[in-house]
C-alpha positions in Angstrom: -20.9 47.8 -2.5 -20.6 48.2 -6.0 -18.7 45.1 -6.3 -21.0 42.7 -4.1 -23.3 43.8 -6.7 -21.2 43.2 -10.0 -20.8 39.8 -8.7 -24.8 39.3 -8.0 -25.5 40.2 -11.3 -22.4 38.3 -12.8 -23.8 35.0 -10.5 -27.6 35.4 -12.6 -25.5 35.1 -15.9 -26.1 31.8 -17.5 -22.4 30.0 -17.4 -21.6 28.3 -20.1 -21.6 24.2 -20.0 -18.5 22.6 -19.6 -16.5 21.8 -23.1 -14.6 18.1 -24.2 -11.6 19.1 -22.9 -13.2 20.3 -19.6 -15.0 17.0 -18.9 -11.9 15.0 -20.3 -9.7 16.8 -17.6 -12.1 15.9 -14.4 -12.2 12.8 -15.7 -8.1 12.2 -16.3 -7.9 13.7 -12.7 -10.7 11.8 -11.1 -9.4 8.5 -12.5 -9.3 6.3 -9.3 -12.4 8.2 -7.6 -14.5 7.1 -10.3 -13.3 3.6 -10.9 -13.7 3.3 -7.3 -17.4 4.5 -7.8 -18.2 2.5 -10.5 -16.7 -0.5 -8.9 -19.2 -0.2 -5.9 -21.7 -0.2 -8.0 -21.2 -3.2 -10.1 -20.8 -5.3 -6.8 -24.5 -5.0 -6.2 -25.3 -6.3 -9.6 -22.6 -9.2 -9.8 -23.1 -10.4 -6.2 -26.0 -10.5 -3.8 -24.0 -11.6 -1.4 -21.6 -8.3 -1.5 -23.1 -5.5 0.7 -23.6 -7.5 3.3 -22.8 -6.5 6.8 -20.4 -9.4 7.2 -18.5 -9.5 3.8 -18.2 -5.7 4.2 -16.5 -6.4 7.2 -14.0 -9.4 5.9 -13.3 -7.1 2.9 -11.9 -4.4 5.1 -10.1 -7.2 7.4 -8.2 -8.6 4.5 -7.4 -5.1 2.8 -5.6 -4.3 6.5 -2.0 -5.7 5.4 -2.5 -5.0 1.3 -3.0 -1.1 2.6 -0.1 -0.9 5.1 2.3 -2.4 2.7 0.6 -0.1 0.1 1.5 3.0 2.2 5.3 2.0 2.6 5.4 0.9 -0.7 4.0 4.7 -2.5 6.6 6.2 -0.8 8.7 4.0 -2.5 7.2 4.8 -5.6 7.1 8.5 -5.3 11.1 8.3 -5.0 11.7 6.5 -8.7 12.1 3.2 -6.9 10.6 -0.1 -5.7 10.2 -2.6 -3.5 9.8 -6.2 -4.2 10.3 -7.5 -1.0 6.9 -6.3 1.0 5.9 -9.9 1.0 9.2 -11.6 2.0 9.7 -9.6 5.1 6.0 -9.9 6.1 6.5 -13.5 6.1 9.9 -13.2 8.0 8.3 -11.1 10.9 5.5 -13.3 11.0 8.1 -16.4 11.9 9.8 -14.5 14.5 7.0 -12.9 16.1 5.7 -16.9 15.9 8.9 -18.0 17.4 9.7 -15.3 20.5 6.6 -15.1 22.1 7.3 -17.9 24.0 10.7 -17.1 25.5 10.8 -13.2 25.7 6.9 -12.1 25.8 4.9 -10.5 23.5 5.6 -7.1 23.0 9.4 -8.2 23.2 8.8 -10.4 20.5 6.7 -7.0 18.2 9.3 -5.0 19.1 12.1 -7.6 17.6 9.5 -8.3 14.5 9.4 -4.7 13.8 13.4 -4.1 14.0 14.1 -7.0 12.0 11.8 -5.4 8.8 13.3 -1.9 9.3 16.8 -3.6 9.2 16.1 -5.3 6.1 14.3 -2.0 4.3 17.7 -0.1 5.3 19.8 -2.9 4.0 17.8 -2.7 0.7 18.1 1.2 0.8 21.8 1.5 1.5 22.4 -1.1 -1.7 20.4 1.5 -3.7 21.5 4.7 -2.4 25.1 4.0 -1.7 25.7 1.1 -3.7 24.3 1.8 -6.8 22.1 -1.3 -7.1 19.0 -0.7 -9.2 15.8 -0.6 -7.3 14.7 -3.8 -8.8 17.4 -6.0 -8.1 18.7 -4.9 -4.6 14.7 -5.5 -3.4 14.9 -8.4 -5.8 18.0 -9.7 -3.3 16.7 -9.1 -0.2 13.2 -10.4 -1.1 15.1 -13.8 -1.6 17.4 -13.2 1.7 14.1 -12.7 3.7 12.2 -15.2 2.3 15.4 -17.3 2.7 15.4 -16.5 6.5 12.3 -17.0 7.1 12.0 -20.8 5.7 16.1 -21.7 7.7 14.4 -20.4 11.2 11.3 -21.9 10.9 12.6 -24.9 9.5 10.2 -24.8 6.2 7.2 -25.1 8.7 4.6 -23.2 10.1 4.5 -21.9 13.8 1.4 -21.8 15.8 0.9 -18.5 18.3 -0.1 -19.8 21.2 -1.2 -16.3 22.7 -5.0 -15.5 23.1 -4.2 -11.4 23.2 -2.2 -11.5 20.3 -4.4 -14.1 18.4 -7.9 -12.1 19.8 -6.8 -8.7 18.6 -6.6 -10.1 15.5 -10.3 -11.7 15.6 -11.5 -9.3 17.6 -14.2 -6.3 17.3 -14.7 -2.8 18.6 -18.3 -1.3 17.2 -18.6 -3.9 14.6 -15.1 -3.2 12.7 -12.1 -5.0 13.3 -9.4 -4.4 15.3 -7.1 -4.2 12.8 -8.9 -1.6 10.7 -8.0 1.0 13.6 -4.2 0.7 13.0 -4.8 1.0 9.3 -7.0 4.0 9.5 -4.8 5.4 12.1 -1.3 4.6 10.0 -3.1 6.5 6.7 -3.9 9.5 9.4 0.3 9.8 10.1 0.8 8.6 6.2 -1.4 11.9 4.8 0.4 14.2 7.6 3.8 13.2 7.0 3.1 13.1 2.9 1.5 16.7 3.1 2.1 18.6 6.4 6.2 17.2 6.4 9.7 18.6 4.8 10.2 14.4 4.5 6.9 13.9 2.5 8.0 17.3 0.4 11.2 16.0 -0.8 10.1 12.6 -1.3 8.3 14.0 -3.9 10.6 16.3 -5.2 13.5 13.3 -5.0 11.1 11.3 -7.5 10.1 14.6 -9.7 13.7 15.4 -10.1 16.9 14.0 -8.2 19.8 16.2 -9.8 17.5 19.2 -8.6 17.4 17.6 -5.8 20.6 16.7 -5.0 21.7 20.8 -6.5 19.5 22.1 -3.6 21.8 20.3 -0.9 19.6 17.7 -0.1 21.5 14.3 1.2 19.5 11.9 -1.2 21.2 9.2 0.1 19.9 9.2 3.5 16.1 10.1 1.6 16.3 6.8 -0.3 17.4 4.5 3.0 14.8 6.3 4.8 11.8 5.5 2.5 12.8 1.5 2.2 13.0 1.6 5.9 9.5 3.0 6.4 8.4 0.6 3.6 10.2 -2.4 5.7 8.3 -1.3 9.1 5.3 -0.8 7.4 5.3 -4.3 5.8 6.5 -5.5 9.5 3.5 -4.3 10.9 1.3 -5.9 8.3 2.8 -9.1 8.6 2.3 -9.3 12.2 -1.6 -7.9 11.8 -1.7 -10.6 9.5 -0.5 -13.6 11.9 -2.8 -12.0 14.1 -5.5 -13.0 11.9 -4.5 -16.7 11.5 -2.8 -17.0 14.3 0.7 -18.7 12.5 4.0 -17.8 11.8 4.2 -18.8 8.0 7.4 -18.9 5.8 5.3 -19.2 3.1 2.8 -15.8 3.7 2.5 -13.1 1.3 4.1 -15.1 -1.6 3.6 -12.7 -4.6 2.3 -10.4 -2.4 4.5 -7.5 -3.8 2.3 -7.9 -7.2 -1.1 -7.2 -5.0 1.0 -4.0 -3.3 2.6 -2.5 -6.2 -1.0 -2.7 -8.2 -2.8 -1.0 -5.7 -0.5 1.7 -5.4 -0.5 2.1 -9.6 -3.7 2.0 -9.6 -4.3 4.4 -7.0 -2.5 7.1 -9.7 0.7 6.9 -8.5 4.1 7.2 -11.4 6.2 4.6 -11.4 9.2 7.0 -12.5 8.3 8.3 -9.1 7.5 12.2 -8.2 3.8 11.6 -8.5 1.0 9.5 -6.4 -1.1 10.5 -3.2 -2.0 8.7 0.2 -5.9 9.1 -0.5 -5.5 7.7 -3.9 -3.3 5.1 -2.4 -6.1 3.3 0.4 -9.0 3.9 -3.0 -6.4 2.1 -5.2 -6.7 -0.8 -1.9 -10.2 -1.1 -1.9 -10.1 -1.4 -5.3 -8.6 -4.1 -5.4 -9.9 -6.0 -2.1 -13.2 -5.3 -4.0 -12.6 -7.2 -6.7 -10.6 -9.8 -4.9 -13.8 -10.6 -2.8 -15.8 -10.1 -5.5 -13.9 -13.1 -7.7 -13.7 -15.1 -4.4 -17.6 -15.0 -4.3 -18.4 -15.2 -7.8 -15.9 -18.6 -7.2 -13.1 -17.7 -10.1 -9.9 -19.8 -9.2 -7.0 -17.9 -7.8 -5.0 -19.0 -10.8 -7.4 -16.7 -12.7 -7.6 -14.3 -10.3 -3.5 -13.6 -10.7 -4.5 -13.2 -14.7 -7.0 -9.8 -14.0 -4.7 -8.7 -11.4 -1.6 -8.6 -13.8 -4.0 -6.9 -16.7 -5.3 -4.2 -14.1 -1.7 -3.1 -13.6 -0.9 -2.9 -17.3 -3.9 -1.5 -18.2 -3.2 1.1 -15.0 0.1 2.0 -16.3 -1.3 2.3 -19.8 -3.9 4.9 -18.5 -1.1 6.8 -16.3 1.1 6.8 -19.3 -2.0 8.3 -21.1 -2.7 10.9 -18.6 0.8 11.8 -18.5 1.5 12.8 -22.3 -1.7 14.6 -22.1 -0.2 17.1 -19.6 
């Protein structure tokens, strides 16, 4: 009794307002929230065009294969390492999704799509875990092989899908949002549970925070690494096909620089690129950031050409603020 009331008279007690270093440290921790925030709000003044129902809609369409990439990709990321070949293997599923519907059917054909991007993630994560190939240039490698494939089966051209389901799902609609939203939304649902609920999200992070601690606490980092560029491989698979879906072709050339559109989104969503630090939520706010201002430049008509210009000064000026936040703490 006495204590409920210490804490009613305690609650009347004017606090006192927050200092510099207070606000300072909501901020630093808030980084991509508010960005977010502020971004939404400049829209309405740079565009009339922005908030409406259907450009809302094509923004979250287009941000469908940038945010499943994006989810493969922090994982990555929160291990110390990278993946530059997101884009290359979305264009290699894309041709032989494209190219087996016709003989073996169309799940068939998903299901081969989907092995061939896991197979070449694990190829990229046994030359970095077992081969001791930097990050950069074992992804570097098999973003050429892919890309490589890609152009030799298709034979340099585009293939046309000539499958309504497949091509209608893409297109298509359930309560006014896209069909492909759901399997975002539902991929960041198992991305957020694995990351937080999981021993595998646990000592991703603690691989990327410290890897001889890691390794000292009998963890097989090997198999971590392969593991991560294999989820990153089937999560790019599955955006590449959600993208053919979309225009229904099989391109050789999709996604080219594509890894530059992934890897910003996940920087600045917050995540480290010396790995051990970056969240899912973060991650899809880091998406729409940038699908934001990608529509937003498409509709105040700034060339593409300029458009690769901001996108390449976001990132720095990303890693400059996460380098910022981090010598503050």
């Amino acid at each position: 009794m006495e204590t409920d009331n210490m804490k009613k008279i305690y609650s009347r007690i004017p606090q006192p307002p927050l200092n510099k270093k207070e606000i300072l440290n909501f901020l630093s921790n808030n980084t991509t929230l508010l960005v977010f925030i502020v971004m939404l709000v400049l829209a309405a003044f740079l565009s009339d065009r922005f908030y409406t129902a259907d450009n809302i809609t094509n923004v979250l369409r287009q941000s469908v294969p940038l945010g499943l990439a994006s989810l493969g990709m922090l994982f990555v990321i929160l291990t110390g390492g990278i993946d530059l070949s997101v884009g290359s293997i979305m264009a290699l599923v894309s041709v032989v999704v494209a190219l087996f519907i016709p003989s073996i059917g169309l799940w068939p054909a998903i299901l081969l799509g989907v092995i061939t991007a896991i197979a070449i993630g694990l190829i990229a994560g046994i030359l970095v875990a077992y081969v001791n190939i930097a990050p950069f240039i074992a992804t570097l490698a098999m973003m050429t092989v892919a890309r490589g494939l890609a152009l030799i089966i298709a034979k340099g051209q585009p293939t046309f899908i000539d499958n309504n389901a497949f091509v209608n799902f893409g297109t298509g609609y359930l309560f006014g949002i896209p069909l492909p939203v759901y399997i975002f939304a539902l991929f960041t649902i198992i991305a957020q549970f694995v990351y937080k609920h999981t021993i595998f999200g646990r000592l991703t992070i603690s691989l990327g925070s410290n890897e001889t601690a890691t390794r000292f606490a009998g963890i097989r980092i090997e198999r971590m690494k392969i593991a991560v560029y294999g989820l990153s491989g089937f999560a790019c698979g599955i955006a590449g096909i959600l993208a053919a879906t979309r225009t229904g072709v099989g391109s050789p050339v999709l996604a080219l620089g594509f890894e530059l559109d992934v890897i910003a989104a996940v920087v600045v969503g917050g995540a480290s690129l010396a790995g051990g630090k970056g969240t899912v939520v973060n991650t899809i706010i880091g998406v729409l950031i940038l699908s934001i201002i990608s529509n937003l430049m498409n509709l105040m008509n700034i060339s593409g050409y300029n458009q690769q210009v901001v996108k390449g000064l976001i990132i720095i000026l990303a890693v400059m603020l996460e380098s910022y936040k981090s010598k503050r703490t």
